[in-house]
N, CA, C and O atoms as a GROMACS GRO file, in nm:
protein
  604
    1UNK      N    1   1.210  11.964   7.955
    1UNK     CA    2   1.332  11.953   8.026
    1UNK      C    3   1.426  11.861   7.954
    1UNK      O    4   1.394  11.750   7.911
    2UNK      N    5   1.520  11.903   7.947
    2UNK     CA    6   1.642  11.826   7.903
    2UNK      C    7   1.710  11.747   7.965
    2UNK      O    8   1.716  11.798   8.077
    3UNK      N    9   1.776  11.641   7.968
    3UNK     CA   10   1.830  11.581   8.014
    3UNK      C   11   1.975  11.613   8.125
    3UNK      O   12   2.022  11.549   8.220
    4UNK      N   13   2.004  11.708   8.075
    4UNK     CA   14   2.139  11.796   8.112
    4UNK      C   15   2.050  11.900   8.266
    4UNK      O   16   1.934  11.941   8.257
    5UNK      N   17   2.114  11.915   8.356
    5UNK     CA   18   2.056  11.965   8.461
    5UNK      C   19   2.128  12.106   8.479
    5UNK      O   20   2.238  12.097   8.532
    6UNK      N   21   2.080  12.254   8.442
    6UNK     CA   22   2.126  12.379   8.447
    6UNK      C   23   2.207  12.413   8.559
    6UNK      O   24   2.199  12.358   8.668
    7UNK      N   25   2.280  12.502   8.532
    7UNK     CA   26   2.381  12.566   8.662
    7UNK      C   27   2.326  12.663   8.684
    7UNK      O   28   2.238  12.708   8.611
    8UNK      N   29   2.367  12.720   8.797
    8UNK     CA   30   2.303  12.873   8.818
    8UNK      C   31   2.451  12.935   8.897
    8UNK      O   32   2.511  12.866   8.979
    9UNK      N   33   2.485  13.041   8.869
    9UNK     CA   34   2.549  13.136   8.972
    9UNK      C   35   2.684  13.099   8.933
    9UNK      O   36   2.690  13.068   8.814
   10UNK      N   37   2.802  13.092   9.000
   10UNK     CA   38   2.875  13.024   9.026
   10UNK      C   39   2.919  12.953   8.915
   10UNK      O   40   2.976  13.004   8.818
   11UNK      N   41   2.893  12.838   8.928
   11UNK     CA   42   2.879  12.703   8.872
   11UNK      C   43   2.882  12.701   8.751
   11UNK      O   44   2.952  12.631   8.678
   12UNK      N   45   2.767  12.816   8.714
   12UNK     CA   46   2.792  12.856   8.549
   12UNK      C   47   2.857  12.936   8.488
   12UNK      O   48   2.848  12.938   8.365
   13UNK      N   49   2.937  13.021   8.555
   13UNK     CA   50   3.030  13.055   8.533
   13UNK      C   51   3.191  12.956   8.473
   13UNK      O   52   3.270  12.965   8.378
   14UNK      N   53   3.176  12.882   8.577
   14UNK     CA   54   3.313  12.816   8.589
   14UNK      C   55   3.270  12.738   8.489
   14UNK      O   56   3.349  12.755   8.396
   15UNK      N   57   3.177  12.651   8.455
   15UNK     CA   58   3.111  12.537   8.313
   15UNK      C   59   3.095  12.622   8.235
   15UNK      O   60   3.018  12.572   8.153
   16UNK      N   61   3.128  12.775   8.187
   16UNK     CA   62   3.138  12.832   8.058
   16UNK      C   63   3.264  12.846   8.014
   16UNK      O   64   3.283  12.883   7.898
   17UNK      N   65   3.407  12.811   8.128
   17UNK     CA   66   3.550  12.841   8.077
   17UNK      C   67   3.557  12.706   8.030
   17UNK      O   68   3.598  12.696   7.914
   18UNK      N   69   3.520  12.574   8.104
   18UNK     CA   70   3.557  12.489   8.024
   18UNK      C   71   3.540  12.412   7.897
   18UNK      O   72   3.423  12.376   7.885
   19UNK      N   73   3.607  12.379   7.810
   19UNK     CA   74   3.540  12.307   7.698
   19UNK      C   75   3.435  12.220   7.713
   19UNK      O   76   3.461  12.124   7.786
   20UNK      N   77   3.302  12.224   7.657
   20UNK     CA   78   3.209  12.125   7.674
   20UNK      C   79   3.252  11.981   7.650
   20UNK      O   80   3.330  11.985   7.555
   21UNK      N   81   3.236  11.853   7.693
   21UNK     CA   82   3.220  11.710   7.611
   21UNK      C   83   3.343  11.683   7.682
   21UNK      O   84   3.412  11.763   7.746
   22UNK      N   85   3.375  11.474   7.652
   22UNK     CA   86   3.428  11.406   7.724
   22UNK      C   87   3.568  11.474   7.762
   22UNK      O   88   3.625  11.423   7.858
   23UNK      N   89   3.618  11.561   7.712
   23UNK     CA   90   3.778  11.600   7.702
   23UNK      C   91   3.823  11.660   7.861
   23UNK      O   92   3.936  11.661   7.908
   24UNK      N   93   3.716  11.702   7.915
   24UNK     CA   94   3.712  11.784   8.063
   24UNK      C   95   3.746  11.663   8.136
   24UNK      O   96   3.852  11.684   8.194
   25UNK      N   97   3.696  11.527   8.162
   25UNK     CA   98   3.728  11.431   8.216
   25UNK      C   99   3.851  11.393   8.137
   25UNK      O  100   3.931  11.381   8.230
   26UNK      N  101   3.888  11.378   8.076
   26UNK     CA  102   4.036  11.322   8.078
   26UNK      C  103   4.162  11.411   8.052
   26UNK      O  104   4.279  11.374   8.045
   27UNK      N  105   4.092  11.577   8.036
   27UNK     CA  106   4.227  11.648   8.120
   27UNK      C  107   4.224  11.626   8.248
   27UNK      O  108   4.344  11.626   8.273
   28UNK      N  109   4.180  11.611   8.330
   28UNK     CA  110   4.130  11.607   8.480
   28UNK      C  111   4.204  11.506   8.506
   28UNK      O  112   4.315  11.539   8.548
   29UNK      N  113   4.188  11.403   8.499
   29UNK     CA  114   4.255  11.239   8.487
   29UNK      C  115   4.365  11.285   8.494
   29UNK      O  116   4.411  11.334   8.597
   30UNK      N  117   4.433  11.277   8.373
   30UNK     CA  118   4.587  11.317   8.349
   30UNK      C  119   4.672  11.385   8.397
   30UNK      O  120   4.786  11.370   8.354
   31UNK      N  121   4.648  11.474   8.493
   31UNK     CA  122   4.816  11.523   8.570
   31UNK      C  123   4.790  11.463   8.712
   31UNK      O  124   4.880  11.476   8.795
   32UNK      N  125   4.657  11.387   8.753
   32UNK     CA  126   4.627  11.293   8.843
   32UNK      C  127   4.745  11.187   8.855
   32UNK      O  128   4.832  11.162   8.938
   33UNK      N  129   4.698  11.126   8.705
   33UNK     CA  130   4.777  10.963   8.691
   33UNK      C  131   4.910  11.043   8.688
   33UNK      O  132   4.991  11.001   8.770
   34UNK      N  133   4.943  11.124   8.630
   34UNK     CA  134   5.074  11.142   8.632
   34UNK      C  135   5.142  11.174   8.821
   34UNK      O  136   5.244  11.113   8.854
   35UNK      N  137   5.100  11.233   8.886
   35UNK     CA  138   5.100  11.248   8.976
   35UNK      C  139   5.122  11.099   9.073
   35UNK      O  140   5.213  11.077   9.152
   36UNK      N  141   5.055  11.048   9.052
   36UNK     CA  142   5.066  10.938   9.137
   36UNK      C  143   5.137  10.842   9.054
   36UNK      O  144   5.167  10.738   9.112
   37UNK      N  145   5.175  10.854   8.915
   37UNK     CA  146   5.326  10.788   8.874
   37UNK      C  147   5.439  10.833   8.932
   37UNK      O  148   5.523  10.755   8.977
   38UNK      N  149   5.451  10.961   8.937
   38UNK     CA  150   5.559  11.020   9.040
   38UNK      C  151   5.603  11.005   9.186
   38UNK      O  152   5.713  11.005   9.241
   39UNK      N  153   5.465  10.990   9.233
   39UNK     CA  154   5.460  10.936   9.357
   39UNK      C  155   5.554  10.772   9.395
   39UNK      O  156   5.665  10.747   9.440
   40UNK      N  157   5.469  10.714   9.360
   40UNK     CA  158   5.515  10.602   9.346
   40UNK      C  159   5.675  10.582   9.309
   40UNK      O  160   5.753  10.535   9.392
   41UNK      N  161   5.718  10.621   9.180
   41UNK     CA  162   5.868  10.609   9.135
   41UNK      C  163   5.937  10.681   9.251
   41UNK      O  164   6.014  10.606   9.312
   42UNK      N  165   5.930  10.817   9.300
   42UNK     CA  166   6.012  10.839   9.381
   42UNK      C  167   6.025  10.758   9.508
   42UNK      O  168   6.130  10.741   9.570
   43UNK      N  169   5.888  10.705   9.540
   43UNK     CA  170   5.875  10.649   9.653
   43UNK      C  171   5.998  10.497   9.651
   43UNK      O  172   6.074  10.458   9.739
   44UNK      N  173   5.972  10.445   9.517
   44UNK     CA  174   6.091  10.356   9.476
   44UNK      C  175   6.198  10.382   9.481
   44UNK      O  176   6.277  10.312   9.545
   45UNK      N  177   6.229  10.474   9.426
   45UNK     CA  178   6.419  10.561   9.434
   45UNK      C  179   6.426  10.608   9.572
   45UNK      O  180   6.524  10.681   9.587
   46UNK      N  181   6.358  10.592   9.673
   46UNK     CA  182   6.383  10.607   9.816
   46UNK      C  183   6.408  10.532   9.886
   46UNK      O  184   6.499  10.519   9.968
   47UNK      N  185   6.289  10.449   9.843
   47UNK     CA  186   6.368  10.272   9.916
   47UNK      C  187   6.505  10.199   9.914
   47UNK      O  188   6.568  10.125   9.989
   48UNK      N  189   6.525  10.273   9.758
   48UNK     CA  190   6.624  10.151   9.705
   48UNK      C  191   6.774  10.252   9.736
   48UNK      O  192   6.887  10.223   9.697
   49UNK      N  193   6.736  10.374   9.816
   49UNK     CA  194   6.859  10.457   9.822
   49UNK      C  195   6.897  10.431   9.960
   49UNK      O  196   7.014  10.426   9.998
   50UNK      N  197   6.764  10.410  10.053
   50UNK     CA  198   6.755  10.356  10.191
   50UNK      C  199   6.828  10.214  10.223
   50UNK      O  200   6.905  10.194  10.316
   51UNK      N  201   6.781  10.110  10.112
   51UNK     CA  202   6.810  10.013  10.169
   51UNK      C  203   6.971  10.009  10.125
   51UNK      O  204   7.045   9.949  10.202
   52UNK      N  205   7.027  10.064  10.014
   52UNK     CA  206   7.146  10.067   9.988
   52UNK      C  207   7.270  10.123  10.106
   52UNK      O  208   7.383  10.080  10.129
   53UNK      N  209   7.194  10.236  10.166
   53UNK     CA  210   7.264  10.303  10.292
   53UNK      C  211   7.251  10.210  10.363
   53UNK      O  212   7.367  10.171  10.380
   54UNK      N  213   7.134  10.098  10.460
   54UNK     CA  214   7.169  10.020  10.530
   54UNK      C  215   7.285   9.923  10.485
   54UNK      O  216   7.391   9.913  10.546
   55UNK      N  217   7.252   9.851  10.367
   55UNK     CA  218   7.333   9.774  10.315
   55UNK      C  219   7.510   9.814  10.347
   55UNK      O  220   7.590   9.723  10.367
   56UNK      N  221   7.545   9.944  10.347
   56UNK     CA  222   7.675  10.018  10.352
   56UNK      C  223   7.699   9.991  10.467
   56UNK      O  224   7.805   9.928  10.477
   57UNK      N  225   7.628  10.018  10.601
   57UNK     CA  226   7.654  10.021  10.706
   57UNK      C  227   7.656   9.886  10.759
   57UNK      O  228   7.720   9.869  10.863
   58UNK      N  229   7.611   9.810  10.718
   58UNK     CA  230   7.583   9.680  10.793
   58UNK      C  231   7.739   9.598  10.700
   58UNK      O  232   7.770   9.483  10.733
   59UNK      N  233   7.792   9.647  10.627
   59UNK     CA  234   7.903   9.614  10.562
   59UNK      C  235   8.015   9.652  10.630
   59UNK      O  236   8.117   9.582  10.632
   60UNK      N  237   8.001   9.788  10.702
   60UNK     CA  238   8.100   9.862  10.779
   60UNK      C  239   8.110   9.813  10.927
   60UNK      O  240   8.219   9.813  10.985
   61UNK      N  241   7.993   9.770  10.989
   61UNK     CA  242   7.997   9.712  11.118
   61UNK      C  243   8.023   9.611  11.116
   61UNK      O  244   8.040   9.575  11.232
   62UNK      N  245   8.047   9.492  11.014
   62UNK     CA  246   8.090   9.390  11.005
   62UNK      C  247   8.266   9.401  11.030
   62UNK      O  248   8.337   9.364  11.123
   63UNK      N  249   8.293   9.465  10.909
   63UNK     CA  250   8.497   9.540  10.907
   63UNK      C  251   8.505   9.552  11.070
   63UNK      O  252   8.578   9.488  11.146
   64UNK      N  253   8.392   9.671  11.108
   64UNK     CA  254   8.467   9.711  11.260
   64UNK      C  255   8.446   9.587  11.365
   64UNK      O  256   8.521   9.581  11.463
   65UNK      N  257   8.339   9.482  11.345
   65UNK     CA  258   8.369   9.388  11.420
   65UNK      C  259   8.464   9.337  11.427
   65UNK      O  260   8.538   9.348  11.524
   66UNK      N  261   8.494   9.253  11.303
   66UNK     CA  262   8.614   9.158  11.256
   66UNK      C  263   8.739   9.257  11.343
   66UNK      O  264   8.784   9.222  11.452
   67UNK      N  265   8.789   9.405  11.255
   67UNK     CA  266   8.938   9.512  11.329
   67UNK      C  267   8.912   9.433  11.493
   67UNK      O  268   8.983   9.351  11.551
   68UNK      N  269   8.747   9.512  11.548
   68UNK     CA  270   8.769   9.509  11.734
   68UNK      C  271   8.838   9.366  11.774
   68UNK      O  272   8.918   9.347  11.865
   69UNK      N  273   8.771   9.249  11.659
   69UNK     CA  274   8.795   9.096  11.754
   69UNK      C  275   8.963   9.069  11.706
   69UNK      O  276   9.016   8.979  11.771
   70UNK      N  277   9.030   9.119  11.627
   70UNK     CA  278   9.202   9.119  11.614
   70UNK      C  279   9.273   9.227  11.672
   70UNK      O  280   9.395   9.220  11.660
   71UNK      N  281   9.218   9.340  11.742
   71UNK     CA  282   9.244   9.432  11.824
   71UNK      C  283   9.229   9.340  11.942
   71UNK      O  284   9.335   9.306  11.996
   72UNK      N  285   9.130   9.300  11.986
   72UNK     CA  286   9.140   9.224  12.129
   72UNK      C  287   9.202   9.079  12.143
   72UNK      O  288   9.217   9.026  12.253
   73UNK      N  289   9.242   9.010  12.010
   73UNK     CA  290   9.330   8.905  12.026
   73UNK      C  291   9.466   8.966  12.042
   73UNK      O  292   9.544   8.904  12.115
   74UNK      N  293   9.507   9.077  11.986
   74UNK     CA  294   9.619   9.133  11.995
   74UNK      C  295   9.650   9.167  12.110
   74UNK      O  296   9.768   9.148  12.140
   75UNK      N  297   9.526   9.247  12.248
   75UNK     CA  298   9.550   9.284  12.326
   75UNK      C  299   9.618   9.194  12.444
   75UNK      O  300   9.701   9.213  12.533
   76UNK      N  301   9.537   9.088  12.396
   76UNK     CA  302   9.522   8.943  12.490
   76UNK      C  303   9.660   8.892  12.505
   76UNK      O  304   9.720   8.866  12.609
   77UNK      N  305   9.715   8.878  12.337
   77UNK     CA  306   9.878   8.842  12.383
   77UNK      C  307   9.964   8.928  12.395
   77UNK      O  308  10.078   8.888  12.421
   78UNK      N  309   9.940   9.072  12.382
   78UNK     CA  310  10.040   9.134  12.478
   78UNK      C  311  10.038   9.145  12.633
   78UNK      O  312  10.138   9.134  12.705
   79UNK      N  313   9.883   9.172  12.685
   79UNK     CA  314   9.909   9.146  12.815
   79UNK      C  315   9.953   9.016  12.878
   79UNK      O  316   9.986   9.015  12.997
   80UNK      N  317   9.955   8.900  12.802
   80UNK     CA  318  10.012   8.802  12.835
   80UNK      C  319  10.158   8.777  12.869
   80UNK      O  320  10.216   8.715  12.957
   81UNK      N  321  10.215   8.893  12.697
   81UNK     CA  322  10.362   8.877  12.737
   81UNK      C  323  10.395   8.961  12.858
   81UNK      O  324  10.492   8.935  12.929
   82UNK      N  325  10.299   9.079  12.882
   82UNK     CA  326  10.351   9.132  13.037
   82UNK      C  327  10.359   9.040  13.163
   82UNK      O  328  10.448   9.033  13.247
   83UNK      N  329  10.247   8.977  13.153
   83UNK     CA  330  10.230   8.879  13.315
   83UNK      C  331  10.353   8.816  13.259
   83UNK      O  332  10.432   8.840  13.350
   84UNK      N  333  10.428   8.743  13.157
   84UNK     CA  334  10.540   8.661  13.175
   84UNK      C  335  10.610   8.748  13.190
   84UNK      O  336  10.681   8.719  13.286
   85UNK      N  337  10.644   8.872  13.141
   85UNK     CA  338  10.776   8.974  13.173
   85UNK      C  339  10.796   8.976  13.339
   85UNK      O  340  10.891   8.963  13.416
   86UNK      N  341  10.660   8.998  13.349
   86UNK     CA  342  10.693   9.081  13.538
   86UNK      C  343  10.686   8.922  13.626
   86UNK      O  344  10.718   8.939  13.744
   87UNK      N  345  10.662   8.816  13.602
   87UNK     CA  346  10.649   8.737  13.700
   87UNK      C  347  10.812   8.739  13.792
   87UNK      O  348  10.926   8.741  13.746
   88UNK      N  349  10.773   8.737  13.912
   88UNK     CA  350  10.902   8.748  14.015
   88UNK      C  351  11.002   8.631  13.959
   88UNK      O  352  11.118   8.666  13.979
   89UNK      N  353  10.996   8.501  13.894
   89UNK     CA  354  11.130   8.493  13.872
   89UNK      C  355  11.189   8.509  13.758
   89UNK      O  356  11.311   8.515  13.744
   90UNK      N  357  11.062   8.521  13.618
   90UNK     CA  358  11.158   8.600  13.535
   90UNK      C  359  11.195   8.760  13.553
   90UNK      O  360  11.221   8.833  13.457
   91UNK      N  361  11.193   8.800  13.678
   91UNK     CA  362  11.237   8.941  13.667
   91UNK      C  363  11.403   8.874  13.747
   91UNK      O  364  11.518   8.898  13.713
   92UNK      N  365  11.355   8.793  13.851
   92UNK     CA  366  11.489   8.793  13.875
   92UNK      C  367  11.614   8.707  13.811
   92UNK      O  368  11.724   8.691  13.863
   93UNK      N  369  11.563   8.652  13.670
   93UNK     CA  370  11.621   8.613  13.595
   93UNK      C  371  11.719   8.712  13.532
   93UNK      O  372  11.842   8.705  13.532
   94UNK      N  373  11.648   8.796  13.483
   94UNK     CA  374  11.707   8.908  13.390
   94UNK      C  375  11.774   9.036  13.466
   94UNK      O  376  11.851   9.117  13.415
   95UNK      N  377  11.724   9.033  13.606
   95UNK     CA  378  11.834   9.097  13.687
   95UNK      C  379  12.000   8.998  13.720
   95UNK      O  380  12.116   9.019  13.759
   96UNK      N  381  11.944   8.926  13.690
   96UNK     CA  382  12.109   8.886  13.763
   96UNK      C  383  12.186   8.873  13.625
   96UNK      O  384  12.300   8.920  13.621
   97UNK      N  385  12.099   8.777  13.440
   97UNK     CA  386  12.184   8.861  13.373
   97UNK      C  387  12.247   8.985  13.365
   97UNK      O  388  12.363   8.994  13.324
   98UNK      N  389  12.177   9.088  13.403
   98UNK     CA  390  12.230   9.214  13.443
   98UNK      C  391  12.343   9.240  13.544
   98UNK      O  392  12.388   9.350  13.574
   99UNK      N  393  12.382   9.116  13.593
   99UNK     CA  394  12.469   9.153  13.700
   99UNK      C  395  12.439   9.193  13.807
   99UNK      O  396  12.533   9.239  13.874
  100UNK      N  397  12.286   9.195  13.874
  100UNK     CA  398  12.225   9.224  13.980
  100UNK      C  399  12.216   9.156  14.097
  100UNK      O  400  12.164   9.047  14.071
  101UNK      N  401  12.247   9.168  14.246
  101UNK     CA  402  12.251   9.076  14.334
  101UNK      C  403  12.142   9.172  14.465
  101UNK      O  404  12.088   9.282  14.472
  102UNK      N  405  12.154   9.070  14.535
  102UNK     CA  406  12.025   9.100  14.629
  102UNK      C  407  12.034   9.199  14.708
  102UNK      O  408  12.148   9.175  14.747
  103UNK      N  409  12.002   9.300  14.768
  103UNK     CA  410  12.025   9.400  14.836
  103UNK      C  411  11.999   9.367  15.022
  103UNK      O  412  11.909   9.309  15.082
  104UNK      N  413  12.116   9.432  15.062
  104UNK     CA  414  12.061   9.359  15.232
  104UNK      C  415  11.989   9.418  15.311
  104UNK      O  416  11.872   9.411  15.273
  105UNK      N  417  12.006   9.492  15.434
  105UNK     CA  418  11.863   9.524  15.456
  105UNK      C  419  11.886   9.681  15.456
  105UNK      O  420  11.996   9.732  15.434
  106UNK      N  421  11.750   9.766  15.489
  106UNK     CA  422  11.742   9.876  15.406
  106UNK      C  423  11.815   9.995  15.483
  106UNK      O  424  11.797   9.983  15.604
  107UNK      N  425  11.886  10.096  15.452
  107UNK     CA  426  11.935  10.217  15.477
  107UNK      C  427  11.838  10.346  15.447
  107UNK      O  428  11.794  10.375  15.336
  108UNK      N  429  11.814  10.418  15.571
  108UNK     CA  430  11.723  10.528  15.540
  108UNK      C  431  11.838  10.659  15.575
  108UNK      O  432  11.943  10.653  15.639
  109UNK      N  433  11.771  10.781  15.502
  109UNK     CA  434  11.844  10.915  15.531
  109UNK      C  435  11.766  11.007  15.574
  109UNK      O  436  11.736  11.104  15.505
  110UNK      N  437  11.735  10.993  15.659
  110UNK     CA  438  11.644  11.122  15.733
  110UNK      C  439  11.698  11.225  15.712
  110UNK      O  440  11.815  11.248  15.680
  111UNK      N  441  11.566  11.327  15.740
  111UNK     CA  442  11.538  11.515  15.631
  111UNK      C  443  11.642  11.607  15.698
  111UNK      O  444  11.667  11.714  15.642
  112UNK      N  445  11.723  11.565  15.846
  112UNK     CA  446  11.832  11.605  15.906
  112UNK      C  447  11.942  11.569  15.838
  112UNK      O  448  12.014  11.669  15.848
  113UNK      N  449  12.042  11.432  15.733
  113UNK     CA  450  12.127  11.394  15.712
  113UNK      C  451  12.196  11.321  15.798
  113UNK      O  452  12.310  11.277  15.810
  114UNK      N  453  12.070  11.321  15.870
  114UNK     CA  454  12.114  11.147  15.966
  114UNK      C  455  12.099  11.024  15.898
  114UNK      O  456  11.985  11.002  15.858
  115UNK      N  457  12.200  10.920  15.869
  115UNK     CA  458  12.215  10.776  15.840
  115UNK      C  459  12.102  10.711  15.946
  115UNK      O  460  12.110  10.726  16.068
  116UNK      N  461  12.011  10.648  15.888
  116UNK     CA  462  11.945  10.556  16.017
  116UNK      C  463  11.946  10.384  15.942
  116UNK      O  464  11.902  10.366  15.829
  117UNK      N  465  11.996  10.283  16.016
  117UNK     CA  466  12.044  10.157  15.961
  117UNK      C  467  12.192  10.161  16.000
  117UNK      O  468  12.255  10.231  16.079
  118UNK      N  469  12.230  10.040  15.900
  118UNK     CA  470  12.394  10.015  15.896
  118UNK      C  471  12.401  10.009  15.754
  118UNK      O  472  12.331   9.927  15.695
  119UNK      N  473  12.482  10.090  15.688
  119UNK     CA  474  12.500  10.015  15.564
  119UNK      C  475  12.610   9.959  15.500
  119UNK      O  476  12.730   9.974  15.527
  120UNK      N  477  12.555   9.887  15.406
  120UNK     CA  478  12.714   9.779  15.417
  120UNK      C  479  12.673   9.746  15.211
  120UNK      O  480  12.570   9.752  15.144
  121UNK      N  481  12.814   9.713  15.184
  121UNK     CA  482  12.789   9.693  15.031
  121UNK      C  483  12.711   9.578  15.012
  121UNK      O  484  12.689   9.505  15.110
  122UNK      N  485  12.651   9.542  14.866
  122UNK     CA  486  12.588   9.372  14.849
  122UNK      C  487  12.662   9.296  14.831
  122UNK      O  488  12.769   9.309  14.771
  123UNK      N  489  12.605   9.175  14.897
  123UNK     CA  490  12.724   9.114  14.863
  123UNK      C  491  12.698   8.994  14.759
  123UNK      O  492  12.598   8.924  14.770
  124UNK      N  493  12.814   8.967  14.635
  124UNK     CA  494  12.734   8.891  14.518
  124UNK      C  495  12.784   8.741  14.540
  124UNK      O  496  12.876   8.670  14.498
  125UNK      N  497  12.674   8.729  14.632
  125UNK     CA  498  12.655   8.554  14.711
  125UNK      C  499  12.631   8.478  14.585
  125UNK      O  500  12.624   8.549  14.485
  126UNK      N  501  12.612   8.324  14.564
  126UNK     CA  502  12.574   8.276  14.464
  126UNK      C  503  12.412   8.154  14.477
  126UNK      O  504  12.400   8.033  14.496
  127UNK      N  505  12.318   8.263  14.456
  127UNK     CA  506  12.207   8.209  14.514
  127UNK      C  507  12.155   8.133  14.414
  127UNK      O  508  12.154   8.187  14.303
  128UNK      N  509  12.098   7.989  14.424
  128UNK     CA  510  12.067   7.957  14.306
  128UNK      C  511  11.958   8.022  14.239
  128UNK      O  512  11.859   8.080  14.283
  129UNK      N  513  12.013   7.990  14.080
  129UNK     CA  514  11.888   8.026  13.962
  129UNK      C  515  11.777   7.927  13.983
  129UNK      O  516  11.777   7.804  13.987
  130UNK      N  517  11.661   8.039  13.997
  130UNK     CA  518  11.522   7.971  13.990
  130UNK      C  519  11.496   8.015  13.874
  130UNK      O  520  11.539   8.129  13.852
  131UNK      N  521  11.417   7.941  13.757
  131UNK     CA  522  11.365   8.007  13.625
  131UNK      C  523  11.179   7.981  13.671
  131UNK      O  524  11.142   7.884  13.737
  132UNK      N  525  11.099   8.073  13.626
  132UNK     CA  526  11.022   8.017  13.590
  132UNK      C  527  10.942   7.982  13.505
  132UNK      O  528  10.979   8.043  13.405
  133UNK      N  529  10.814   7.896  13.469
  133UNK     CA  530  10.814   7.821  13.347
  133UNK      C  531  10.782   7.894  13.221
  133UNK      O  532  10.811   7.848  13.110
  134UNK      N  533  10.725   8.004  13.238
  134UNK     CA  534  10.763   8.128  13.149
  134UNK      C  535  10.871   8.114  13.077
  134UNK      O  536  10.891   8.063  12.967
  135UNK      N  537  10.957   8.183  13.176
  135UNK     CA  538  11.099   8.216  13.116
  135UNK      C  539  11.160   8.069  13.036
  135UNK      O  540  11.225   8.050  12.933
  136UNK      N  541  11.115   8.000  13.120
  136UNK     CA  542  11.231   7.867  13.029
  136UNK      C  543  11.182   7.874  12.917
  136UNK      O  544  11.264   7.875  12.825
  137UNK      N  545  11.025   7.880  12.878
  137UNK     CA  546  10.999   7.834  12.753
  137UNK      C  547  11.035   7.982  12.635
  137UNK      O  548  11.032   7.977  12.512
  138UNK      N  549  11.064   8.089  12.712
  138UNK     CA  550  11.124   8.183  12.594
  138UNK      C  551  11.262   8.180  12.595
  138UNK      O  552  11.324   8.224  12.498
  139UNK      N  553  11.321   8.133  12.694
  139UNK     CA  554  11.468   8.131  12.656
  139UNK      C  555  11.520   7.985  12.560
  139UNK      O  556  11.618   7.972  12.487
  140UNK      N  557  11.437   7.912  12.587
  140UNK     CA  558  11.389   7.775  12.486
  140UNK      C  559  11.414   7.815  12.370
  140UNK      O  560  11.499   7.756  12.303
  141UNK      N  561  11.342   7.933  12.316
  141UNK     CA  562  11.264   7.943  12.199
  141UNK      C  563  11.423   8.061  12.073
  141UNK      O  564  11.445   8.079  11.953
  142UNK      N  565  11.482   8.100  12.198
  142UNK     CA  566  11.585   8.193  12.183
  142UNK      C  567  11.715   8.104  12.142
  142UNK      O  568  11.731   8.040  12.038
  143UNK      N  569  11.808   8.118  12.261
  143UNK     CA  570  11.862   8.026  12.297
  143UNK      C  571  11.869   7.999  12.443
  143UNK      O  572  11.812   8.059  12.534
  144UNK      N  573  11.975   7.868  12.450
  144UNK     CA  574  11.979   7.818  12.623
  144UNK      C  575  12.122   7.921  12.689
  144UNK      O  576  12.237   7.903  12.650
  145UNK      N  577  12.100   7.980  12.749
  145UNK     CA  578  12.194   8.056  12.817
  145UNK      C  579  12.317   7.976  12.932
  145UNK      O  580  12.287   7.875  12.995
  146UNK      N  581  12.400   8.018  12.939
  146UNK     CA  582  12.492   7.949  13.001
  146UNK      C  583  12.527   8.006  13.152
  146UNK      O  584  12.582   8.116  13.162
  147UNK      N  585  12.504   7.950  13.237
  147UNK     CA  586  12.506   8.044  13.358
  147UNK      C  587  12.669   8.070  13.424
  147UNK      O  588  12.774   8.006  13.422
  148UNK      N  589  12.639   8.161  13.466
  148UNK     CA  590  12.808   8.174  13.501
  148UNK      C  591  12.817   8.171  13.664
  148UNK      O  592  12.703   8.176  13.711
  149UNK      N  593  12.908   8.165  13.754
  149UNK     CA  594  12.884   8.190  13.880
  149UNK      C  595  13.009   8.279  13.900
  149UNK      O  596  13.079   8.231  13.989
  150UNK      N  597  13.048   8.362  13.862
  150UNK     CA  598  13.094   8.508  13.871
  150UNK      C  599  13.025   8.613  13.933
  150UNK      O  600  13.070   8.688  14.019
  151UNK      N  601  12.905   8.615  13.881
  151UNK     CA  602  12.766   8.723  13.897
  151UNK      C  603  12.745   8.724  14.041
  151UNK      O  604  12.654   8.791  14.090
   0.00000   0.00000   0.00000
């Protein structure tokens, strides 16, 4: 007996296509290692394509933070300048620049073309100017207006 242990069937078939001696083991090897060089490298060029996409985004949600928080400082002082626009005495500030006087009491016209009330013209009494502290500090900032008692 030889050292080498016989095939039968099968087996010896397939061990007659290949070349005898060490060369069968290290074709075998070789599209292995290569294989799992490939593996690996792509597995690298995935990461580094991954972490680059986070990197993008976490760059972009930063921008849209920063835009939202000067979008909402912006919002902040415009609704501010509204509450000073509409407060009741700078509205009735800028009505009476307008030449606006107080209206007396109310006249209705019923769906017949009946008058119901009395009505009577306004009359342009001279009520004093109330400012309030709003308004002073933008007419401050403008100029000081001169009041007339004509109006």
């Amino acid at each position: 007996m030889s050292g080498k242990p016989r095939l039968k069937g099968r087996a010896a078939r397939l061990a007659r296509l290949l070349p005898p001696g060490s060369a069968r083991g290290r074709a075998a090897r070789a599209p292995f290692v290569l294989l799992v060089v490939l593996l690996l490298g792509g597995g690298l060029i995935g990461l580094l394509v991954l972490n680059s996409a986070l990197s993008e985004g976490s760059f972009q949600l930063d921008d849209l933070e920063q835009e939202t928080k000067s979008l909402t400082d912006e919002e902040q002082a415009l609704q501010r300048d509204i509450n000073t626009y509409s407060a009741p005495r700078a509205l009735q500030y800028r009505a009476r620049e307008l030449g606006m006087v107080p209206g007396g009491n109310p006249v209705f016209l019923a769906p017949d073309g009946t008058v119901k009330g009395s009505p009577s013209p306004a009359a342009a009494t001279a009520l004093p100017l109330v400012l309030a502290p709003e308004a002073l500090v933008e007419l401050s900032a403008t100029a000081t207006p001169t009041p007339t008692s004509g109006r």
